[in-house]
Each structure stands twice: as structure tokens, then as C-alpha cells.
C-alpha positions as CSV (number, residue, x, y, z in Angstrom):
1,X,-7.4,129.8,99.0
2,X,-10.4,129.3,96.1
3,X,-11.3,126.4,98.6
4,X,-11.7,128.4,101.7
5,X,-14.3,130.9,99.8
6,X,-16.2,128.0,98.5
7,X,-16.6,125.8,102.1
8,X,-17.7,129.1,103.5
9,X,-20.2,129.8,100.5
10,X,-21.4,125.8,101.0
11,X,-21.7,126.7,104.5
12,X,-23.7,129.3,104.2
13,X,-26.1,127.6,102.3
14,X,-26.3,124.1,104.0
15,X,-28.9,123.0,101.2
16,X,-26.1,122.8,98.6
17,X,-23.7,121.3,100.3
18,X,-23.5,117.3,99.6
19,X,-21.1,115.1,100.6
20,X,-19.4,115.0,97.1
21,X,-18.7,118.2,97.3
22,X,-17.2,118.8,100.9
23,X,-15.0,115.7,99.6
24,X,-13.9,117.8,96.9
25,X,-13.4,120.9,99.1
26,X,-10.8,118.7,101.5
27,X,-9.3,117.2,98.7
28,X,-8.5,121.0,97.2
29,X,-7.1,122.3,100.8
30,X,-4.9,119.4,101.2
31,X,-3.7,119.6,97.5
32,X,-3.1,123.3,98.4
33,X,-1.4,122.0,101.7
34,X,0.7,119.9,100.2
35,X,2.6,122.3,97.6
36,X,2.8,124.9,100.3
37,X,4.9,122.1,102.3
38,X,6.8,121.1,99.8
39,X,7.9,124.7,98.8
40,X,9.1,124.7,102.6
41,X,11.3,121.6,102.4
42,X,12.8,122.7,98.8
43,X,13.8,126.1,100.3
44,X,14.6,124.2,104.0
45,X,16.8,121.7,101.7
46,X,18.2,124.3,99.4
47,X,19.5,126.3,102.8
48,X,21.7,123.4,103.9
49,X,23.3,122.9,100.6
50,X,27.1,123.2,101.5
51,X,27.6,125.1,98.3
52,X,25.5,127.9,99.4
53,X,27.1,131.4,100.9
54,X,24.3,134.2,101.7
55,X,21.6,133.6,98.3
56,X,24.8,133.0,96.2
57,X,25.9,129.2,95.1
58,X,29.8,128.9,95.6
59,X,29.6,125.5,93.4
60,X,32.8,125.3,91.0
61,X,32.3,124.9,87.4
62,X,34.1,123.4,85.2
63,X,34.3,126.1,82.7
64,X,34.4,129.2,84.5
65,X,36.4,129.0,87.4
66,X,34.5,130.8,90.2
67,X,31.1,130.9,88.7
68,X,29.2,133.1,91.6
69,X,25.2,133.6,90.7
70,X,22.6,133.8,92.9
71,X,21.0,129.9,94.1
72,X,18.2,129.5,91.5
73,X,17.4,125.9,92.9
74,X,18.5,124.0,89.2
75,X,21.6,122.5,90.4
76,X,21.7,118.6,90.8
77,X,21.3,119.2,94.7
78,X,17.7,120.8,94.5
79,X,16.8,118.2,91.3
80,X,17.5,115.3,93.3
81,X,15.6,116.4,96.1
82,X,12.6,117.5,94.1
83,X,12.9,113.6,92.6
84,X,12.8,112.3,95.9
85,X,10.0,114.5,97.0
86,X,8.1,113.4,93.8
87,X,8.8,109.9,94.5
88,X,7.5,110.4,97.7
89,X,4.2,111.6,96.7
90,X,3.8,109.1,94.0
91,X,3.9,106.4,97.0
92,X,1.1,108.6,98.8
93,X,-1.3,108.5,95.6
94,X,-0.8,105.1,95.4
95,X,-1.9,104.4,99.1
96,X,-4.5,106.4,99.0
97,X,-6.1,105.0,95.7
């Protein structure tokens, strides 16, 4: 929240505050936005995996029979989520440069 303490000091002192740098101050908050939403969908993604029993991943292995460890969000579920969300935001750069 570095950007909220840093609108209010701008604020304070209308003098300093350009348009450059209330630019900058959105772009941080929305930045900061943005990985707090994502961290949402990653956990809101990881608590429908099918695999998933309490915090603990049920998945199978195929060396130990009934591998049981607590969800850790490494599997190929989460990673292939986390690629789509990263493509996702890739497409949102672009647009916006």
C-alpha cells in the first residue's frame, strides 16, 4: 500500500503533485490490484481442482502409490492456470501500449 501513503502525501501538498506523477500513482495501485486478483483466482482455481480433499492433494503418483502432501499449487493444474493467466495479461500490456 506504498502507493496509498504517497497519493495522500501528494495530496497534502497540491504543489508537488503533477500529472506524471498521479499517473504513476494509478499505475502502482492497479499493478498492486492486479496481483491481489490474481492471487484470488490461483487460490479460487486451486479450490476446484478435483484432486483436492481438505488442503491435501489426493493426485496419484506414479512412484509412490498414495502420495498425500498438503496442495502447494506446483502441480500441472495450478501451472497451467498460472500460464493462462500470464497469457492473459501479456494481451492486456499489449492493448494498453
Amino acid at each position: 500500500m506504498k502507493w496509498e501513503e504517497t497519493l495522500r502525501y501528494k495530496l497534502e501538498n497540491p504543489v508537488q503533485a503533477d500529472n506524471e506523477c498521479l499517473y504513476q500513482i494509478c499505475r502502482d495501485a492497479y499493478e498492486e490490484g492486479c496481483v491481489h486478483e490474481k492471487s484470488l483466482a490461483m487460490e479460487a482455481y486451486r479450490l476446484r481442482c478435483c484432486h483436492l480433499f481438505g488442503d491435501k492433494c489426493m493426485m496419484i503418483s506414479n512412484t509412490i502409490p498414495r502420495h498425500i502432501k498438503i496442495c502447494d499449487g506446483t502441480c500441472g493444474y495450478m501451472r497451467k492456470y498460472e500460464f493462462e493467466l500470464y497469457k492473459l495479461e501479456d494481451c492486456v500490456k499489449k492493448m494498453q501500449s
